[in-house]
C-alpha positions in Angstrom: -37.7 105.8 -13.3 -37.9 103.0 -15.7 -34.6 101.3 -17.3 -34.5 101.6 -20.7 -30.9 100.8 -21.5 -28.8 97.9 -20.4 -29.4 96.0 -17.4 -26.4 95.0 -16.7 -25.2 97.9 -14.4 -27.9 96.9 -11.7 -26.4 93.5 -11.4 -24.9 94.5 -8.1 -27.0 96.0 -6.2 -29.8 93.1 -7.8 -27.7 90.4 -6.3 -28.3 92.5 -3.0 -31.7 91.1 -2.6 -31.1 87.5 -5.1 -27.9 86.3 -3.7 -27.4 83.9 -6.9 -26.4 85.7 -10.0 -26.6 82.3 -12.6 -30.6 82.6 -11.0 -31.0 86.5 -11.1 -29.3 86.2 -15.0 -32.6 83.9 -15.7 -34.8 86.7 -14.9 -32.7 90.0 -15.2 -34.7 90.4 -18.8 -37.9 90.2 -18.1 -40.6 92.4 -17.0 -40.1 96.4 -16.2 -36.9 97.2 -14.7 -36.9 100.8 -12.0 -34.4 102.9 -10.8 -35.4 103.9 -7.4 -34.8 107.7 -6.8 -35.2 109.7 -3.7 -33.8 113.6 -3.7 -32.5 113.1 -7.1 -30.4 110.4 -6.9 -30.2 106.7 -7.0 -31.0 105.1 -4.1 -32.1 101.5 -5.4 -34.0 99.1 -8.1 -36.8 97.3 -8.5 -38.0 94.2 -10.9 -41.7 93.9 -11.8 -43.6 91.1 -13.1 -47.0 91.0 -14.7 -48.7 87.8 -13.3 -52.2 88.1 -14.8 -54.4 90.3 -12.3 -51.1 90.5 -9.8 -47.8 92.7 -10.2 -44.9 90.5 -8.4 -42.0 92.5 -6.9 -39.6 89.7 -8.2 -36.4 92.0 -6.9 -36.3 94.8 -4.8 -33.2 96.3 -3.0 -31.8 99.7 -1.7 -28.5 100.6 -1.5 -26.9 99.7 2.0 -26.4 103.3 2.9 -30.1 104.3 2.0 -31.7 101.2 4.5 -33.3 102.5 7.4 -34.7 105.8 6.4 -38.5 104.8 5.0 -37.4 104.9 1.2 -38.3 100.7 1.4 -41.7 101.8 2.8 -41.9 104.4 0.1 -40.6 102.1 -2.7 -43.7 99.3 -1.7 -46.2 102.6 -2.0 -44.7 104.0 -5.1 -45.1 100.5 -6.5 -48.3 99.7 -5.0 -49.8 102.7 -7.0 -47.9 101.9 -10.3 -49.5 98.6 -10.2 -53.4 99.9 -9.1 -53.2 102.3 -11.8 -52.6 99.9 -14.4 -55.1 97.4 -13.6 -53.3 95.2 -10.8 -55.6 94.0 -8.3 -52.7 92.1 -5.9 -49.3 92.9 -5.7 -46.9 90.1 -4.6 -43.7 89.5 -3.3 -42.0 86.4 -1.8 -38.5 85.8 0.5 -36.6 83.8 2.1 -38.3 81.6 5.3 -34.9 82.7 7.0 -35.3 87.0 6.1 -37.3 87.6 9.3 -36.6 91.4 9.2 -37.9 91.1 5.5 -40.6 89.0 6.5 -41.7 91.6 9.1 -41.3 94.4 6.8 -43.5 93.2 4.5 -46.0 92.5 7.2 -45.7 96.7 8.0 -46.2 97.3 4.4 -49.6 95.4 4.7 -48.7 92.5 2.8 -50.6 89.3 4.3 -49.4 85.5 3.9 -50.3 83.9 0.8 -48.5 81.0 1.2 -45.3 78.9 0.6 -43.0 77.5 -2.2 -41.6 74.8 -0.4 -37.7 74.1 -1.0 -37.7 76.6 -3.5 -34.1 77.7 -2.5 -32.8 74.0 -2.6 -32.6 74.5 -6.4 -30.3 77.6 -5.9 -26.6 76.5 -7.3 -25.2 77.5 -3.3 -26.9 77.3 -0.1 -28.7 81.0 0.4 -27.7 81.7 4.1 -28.9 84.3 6.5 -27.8 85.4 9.7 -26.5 81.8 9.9 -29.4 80.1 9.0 -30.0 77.9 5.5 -33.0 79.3 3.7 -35.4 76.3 1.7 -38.4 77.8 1.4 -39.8 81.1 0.0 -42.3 82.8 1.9 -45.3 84.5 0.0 -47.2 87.7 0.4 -50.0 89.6 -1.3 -51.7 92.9 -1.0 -54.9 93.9 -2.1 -54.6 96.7 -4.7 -57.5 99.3 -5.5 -57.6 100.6 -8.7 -56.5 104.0 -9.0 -54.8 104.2 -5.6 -52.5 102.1 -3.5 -55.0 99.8 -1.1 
């Protein structure tokens, strides 16, 4: 469902997947803004951009308790076809070098590497840290749309 009002009450869970709010602040504004629903209720959000032929997935998170349960899978095929049917041909995303459980996901979604932004993270006003590790550089995926269904 797309957000129509304020923003502001998806900071939270936004900050789930961007762990720098002064960063997710410079983007919370733009593109289209979704509440991700599953059995009538909220379950997560997700932040698309219009990149000429591309949609990017510049945020996407679920609510802790919803993890683990196919609605991520569901939320990349939802989106996938939300994209196709308006004239995307790729849809992107990028994450941390560090998210390997993110990374892999993506990879299950049939997402394919597309390349790197290299110390991308080192701008980021604190270190972004994962399961101990110091992320620097964001890790880029694509998927092949087809109009009018989700490639």
């Amino acid at each position: 469902m797309a957000v129509t009002a304020s923003r502001e009450p998806f900071v939270p869970l936004l900050l789930e997947a961007d762990e720098s709010e002064p960063v997710l602040r410079g983007y919370l504004d733009d593109g289209e803004l979704f509440e991700l629903r599953a059995d009538g209720r909220a379950v997560g959000v997700a932040l698309l951009l219009r990149d000429g032929d591309a949609v990017e997935i510049k945020n996407i998170a679920l609510a802790a308790s919803e993890r683990g349960r196919g609605l991520g899978r569901a939320a990349i095929e939802a989106i996938a076809t939300y994209a196709a049917t308006r004239g995307a041909r790729r849809l992107l995303v990028g994450t941390a070098d560090v998210s390997v459980g993110t990374i892999a996901f993506y990879g299950a979604c049939g997402f394919r590497d597309a390349g790197v932004r290299a110390r991308f993270f080192d701008a980021y006003p604190q270190p972004v840290v994962e399961d101990g590790r110091v992320a620097r550089d964001m890790v880029l995926f694509e998927r092949a749309l087809v109009a009018g269904n989700d490639g």
